[in-house]
C-alpha positions in Angstrom: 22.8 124.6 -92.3 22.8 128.3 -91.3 22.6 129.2 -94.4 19.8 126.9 -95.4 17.9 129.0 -92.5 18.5 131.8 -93.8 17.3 131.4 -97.1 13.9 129.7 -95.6 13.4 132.7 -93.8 14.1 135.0 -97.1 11.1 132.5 -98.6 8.7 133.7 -96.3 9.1 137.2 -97.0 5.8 139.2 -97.9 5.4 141.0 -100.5 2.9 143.7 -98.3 4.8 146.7 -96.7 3.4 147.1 -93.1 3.2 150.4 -91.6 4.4 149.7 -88.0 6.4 146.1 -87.5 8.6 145.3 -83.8 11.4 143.5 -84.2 12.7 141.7 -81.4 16.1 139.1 -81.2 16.6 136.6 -78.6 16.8 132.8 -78.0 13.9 130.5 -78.1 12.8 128.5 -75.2 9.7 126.5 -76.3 8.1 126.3 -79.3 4.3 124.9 -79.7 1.5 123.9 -81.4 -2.3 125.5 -80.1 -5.1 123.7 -82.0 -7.8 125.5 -79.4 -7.5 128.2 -82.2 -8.7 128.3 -85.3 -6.0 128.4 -88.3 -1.8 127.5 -87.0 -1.5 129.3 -84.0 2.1 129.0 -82.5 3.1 129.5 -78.7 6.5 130.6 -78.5 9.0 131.5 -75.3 11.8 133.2 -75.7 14.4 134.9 -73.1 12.7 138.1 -74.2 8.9 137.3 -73.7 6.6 133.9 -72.7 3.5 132.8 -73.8 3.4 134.5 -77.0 0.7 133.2 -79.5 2.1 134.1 -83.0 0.6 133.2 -86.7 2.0 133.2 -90.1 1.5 135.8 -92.3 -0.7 133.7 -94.1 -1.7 129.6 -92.7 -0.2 128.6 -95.8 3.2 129.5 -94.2 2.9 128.6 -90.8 4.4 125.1 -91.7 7.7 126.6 -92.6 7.8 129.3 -89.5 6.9 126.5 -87.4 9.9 124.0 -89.1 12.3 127.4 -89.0 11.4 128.2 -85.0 12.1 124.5 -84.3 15.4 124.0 -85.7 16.4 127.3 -84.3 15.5 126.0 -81.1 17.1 122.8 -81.8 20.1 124.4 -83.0 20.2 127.0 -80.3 20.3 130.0 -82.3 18.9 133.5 -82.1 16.3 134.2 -84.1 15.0 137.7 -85.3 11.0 137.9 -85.4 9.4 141.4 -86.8 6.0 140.7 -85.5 3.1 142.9 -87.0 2.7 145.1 -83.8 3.3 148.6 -82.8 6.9 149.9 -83.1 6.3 152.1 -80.0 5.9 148.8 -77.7 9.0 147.1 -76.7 9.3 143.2 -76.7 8.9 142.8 -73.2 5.3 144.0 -73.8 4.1 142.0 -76.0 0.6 140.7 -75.2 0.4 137.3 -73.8 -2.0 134.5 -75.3 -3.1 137.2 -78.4 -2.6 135.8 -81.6 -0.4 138.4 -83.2 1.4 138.1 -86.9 5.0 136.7 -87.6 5.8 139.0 -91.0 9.5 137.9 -90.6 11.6 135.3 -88.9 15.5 135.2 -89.3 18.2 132.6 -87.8 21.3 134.7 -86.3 24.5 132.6 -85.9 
């Protein structure tokens, strides 16, 4: 099954180089829908950072970072996120209830 993560979250790679990108590991803790905004806008916890409001790289492929944030959640698993932010921010300071990008998302054992 890890595998099968892993290969999702390969999938969803972009083809677009971004110039700054944090990356930040940690568990999940809650992982939800917020249909107040328009396109799929997640909420995600983590042990890292709450109430951050993260979108797909593009709505096409927010179905399969929603699917891959759920079973790492349900599995319990780390997951590595490289959100499209700032590098010179740490993850603890990400801003809470901003939408901000997903470019990546991988499932650590």
């Amino acid at each position: 099954m890890t595998k099968k993560l892993f290969l999702l979250g390969l999938c969803m790679l972009g083809s677009q180089v971004q110039a700054a990108q944090l990356t930040c590991t940690g568990k999940l803790t809650q992982v939800g829908f917020m249909p107040q905004y328009t396109g799929k806008v997640l909420s995600i916890n983590t042990d890292y950072r709450t109430n951050i409001s993260v979108t797909a790289v593009s709505e096409d492929k927010a179905d399969m970072v929603m699917s891959l944030l759920l079973s790492a959640l349900m599995a319990d698993k780390a997951v590595t996120i490289q959100y499209n932010l700032d590098s010179t921010i740490t993850c603890a300071q990400i801003a809470q209830w901003t939408p901000i990008t997903i470019e990546r998302v991988f499932v650590n054992k």
